[in-house]
C-alpha positions as CSV (number, residue, x, y, z in Angstrom):
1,X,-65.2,96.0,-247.7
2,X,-61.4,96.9,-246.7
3,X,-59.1,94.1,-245.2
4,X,-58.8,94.6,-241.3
5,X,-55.0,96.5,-240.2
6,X,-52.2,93.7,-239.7
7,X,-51.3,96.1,-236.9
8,X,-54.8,96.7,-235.1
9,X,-55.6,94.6,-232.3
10,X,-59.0,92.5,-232.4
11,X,-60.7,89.7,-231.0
12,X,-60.5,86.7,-232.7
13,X,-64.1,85.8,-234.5
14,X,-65.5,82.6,-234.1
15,X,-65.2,79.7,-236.8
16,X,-68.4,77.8,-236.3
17,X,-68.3,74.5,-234.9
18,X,-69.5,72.7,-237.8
19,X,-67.2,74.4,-239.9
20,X,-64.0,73.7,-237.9
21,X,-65.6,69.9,-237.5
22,X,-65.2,69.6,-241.3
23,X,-62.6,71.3,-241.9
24,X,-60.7,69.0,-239.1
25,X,-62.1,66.0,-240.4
26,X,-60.9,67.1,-244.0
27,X,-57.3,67.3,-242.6
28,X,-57.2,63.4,-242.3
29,X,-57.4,63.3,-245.9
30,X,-55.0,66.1,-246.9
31,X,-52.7,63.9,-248.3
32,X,-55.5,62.4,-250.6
33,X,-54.5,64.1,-253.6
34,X,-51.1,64.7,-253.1
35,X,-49.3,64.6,-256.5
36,X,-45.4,66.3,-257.8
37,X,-47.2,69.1,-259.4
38,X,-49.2,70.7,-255.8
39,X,-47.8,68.9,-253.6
40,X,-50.1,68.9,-250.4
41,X,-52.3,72.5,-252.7
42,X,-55.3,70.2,-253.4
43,X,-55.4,69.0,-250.0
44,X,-55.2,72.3,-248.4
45,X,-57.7,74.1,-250.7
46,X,-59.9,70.7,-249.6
47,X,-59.6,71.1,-245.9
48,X,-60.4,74.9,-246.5
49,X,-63.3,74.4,-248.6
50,X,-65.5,74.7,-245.7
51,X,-64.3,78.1,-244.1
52,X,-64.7,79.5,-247.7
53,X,-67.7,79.2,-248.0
54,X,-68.5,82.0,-245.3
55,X,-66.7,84.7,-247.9
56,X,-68.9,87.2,-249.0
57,X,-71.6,85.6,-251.8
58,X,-71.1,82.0,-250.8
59,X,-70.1,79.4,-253.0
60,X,-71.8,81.4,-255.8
61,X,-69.3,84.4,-254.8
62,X,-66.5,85.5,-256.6
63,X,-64.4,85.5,-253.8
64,X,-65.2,81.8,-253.1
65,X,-63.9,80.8,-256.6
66,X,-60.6,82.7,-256.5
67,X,-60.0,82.3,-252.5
68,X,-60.1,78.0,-253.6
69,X,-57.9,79.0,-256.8
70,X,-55.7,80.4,-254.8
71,X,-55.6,77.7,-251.8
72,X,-55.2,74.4,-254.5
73,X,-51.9,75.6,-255.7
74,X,-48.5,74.6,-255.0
75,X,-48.3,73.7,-250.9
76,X,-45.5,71.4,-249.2
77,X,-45.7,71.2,-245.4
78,X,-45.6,67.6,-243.3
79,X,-49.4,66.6,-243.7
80,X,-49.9,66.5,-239.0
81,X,-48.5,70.2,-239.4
82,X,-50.7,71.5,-242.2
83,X,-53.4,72.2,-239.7
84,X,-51.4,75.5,-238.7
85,X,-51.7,76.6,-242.4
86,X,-55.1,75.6,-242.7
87,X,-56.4,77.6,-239.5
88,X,-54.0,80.5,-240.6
89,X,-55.1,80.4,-244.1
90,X,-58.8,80.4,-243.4
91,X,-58.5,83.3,-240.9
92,X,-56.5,85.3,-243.7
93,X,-58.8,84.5,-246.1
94,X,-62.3,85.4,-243.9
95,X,-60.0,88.5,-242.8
96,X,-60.1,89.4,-246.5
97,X,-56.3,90.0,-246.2
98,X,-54.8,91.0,-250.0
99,X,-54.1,88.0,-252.4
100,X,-50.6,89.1,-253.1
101,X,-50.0,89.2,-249.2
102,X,-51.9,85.4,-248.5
103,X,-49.7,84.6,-251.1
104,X,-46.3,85.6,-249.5
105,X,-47.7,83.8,-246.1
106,X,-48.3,80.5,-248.1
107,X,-45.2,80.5,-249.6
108,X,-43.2,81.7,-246.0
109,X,-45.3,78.4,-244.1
110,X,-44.0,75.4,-246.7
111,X,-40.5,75.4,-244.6
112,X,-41.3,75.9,-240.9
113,X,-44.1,73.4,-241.1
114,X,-42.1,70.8,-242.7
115,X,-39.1,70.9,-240.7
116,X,-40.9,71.2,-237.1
117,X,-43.6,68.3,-238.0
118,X,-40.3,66.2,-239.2
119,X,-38.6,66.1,-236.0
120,X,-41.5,66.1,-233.7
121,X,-43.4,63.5,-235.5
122,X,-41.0,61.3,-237.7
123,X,-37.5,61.6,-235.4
124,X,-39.3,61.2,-232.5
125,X,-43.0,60.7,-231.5
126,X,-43.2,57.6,-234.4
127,X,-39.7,55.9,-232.6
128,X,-41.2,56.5,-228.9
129,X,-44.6,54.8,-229.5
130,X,-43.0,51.9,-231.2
131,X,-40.6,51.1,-228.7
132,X,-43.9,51.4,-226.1
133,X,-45.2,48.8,-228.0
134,X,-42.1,47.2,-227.9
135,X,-42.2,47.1,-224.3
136,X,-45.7,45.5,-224.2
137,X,-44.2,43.3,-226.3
138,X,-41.8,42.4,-223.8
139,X,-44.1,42.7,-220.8
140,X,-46.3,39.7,-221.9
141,X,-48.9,41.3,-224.3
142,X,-50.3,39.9,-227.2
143,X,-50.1,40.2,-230.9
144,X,-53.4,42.2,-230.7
145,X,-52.7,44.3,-227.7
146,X,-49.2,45.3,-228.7
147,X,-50.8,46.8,-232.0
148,X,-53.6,48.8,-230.2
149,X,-51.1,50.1,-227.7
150,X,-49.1,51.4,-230.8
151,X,-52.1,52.5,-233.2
152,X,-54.1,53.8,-229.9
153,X,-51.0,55.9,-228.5
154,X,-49.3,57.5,-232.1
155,X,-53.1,58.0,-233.4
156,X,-53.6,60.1,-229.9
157,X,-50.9,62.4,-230.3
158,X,-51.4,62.9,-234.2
159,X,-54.7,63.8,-234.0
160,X,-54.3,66.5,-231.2
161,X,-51.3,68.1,-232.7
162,X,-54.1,68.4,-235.5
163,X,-56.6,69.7,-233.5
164,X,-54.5,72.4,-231.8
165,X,-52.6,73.5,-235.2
166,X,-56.0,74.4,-236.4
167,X,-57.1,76.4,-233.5
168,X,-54.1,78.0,-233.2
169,X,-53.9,78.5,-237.2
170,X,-57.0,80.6,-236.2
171,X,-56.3,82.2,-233.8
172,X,-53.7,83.9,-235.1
173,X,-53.9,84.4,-238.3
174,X,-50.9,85.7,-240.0
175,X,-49.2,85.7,-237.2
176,X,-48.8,82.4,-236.4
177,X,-45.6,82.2,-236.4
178,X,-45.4,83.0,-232.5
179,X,-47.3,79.6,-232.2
180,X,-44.2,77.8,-233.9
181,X,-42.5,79.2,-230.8
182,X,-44.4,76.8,-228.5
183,X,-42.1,74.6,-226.0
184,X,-44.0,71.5,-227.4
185,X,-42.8,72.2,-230.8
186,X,-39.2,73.5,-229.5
187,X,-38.4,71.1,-227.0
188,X,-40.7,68.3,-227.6
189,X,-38.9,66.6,-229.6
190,X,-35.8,66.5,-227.8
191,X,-37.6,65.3,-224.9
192,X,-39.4,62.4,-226.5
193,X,-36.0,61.9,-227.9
194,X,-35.2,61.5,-224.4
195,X,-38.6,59.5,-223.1
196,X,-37.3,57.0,-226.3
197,X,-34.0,56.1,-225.5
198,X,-35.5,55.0,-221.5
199,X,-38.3,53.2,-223.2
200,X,-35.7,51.6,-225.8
201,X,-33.7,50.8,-222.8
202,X,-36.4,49.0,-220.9
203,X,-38.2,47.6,-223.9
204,X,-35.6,45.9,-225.8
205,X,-33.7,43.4,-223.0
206,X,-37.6,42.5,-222.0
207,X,-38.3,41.2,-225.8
208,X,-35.1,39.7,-225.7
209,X,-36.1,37.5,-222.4
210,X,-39.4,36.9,-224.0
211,X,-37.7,35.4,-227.3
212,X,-34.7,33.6,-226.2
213,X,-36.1,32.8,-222.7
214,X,-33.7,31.9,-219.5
215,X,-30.7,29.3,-220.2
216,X,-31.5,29.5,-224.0
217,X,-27.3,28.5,-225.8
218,X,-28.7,31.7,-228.1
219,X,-28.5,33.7,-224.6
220,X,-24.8,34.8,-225.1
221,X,-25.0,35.3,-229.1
222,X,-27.9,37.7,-228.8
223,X,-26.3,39.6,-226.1
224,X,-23.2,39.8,-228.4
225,X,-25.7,40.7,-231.2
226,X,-27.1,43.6,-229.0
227,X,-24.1,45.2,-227.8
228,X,-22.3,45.2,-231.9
229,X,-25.9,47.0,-233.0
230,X,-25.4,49.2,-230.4
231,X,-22.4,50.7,-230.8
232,X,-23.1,51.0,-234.7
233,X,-25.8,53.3,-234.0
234,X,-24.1,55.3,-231.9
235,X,-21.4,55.3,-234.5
236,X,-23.9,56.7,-237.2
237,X,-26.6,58.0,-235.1
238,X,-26.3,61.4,-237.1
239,X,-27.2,59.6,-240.4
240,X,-30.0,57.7,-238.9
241,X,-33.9,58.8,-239.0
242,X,-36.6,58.0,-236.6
243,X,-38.8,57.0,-238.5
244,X,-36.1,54.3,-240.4
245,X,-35.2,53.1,-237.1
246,X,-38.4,52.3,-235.8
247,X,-40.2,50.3,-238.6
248,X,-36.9,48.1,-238.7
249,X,-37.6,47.7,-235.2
250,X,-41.4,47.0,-236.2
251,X,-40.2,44.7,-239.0
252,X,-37.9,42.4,-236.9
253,X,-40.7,42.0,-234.4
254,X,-43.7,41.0,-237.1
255,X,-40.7,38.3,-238.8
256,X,-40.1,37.0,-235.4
257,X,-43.7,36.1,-234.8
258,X,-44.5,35.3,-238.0
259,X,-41.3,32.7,-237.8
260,X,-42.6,31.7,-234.0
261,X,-45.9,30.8,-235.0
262,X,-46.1,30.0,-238.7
């Protein structure tokens, strides 16, 4: 059996259901065996496992065994985004696309994947739903409340940007790099960016209140406090990352109510 024209238009075949189940469950633990030799190539070849098994012969096939050879080698990619190599791979792989040319794809996939999950997830989508929680925080919520807002929110968007990596992995096949082209993934981050610094400025004097209270002498030194550490991040904001930023934030938070109510 031949591998299908990269230039002939088809329709997309359908992964089954239970198939793209595990393999999508299998992405939550791509990371399991992550080590400086593969990188994220176990995981991959893990969360692929599944589609494999459709090659021609099964698990017993020849084609199973070198398809998962292949897939456990060497793979870097941020671990949300590897769901658009996953679904890509699998589709070139069931496509019975040449190893040398699945091997070019792999290799082209490591950068883009990194660098867009990086800024959407780390720079900016970790920082926003902190400061939410933040802004519970300040509202009036509770220990508890304030961590399901944050788990329940940055778990929400994680797993979707999952669940649509692989479908469009699929989809399109080695083409997927059209998909990188999305508005969410250009412009996303910029805007939660955006959505961030409003939340930031609405969360942060409404934990203050909630510490220092009304006619507190710390009042004025806090205010102080607040305006210094703002102008030092807008001094360095270039050298800053997301990610950094918001577990300090997290930090100062869990030390002020362990300090409140040990």
């Amino acid at each position: 059996m031949t591998a299908p024209s990269l230039g002939t238009a088809r329709r997309t075949p359908r992964l089954p259901p239970v198939t793209q189940m595990g393999m999508l469950l299998r992405l939550l633990a791509v990371q399991g065996s992550w080590n400086y030799e593969t990188m994220n190539g176990n995981g991959i070849g893990f969360c692929l496992e599944p589609a494999l098994r459709l090659l021609p012969g099964g698990r017993d096939g020849e084609a199973y065994r070198e398809a998962l050879a292949r897939q456990a080698r060497y793979f870097n990619s941020h671990p949300y985004m590897a769901s658009v190599a996953v679904g890509a791979l699998a589709r070139a792989e069931l496509d019975l696309v040449p190893p040398t040319t699945i091997e070019r794809f792999r290799t082209a996939l490591t950068g883009p994947l990194g660098s867009v999950g990086d800024r959407l997830m780390w720079a900016a989508w970790l920082p926003f739903c902190s400061l939410l929680a933040l802004a519970a925080f300040g509202l009036g919520a509770g220990p508890l409340a304030v961590v399901c807002i944050f788990l329940g929110v940055y778990n929400a968007g994680h797993l979707a940007l999952r669940a649509w990596g692989l479908r469009v992995g699929w989809r399109h096949g080695l083409r997927v790099a059209s998909a990188l082209a999305n508005p969410v993934l250009r412009t996303g981050p910029d805007v939660i960016a955006r959505a961030a610094a409003v939340t930031a400025g609405l969360a942060l004097p409404l934990a203050l209140y909630r510490i220092i209270g009304v006619g507190r002498t710390l009042t004025g030194g806090v205010l102080v406090a607040v305006v210094l550490l703002a102008l030092a991040i807008v001094r360095v904001r270039a050298k800053l990352e997301g990610w950094r930023t918001a577990l300090a934030v997290l930090a100062l938070l869990v030390l002020y109510s362990v300090v409140r109510h040990g």
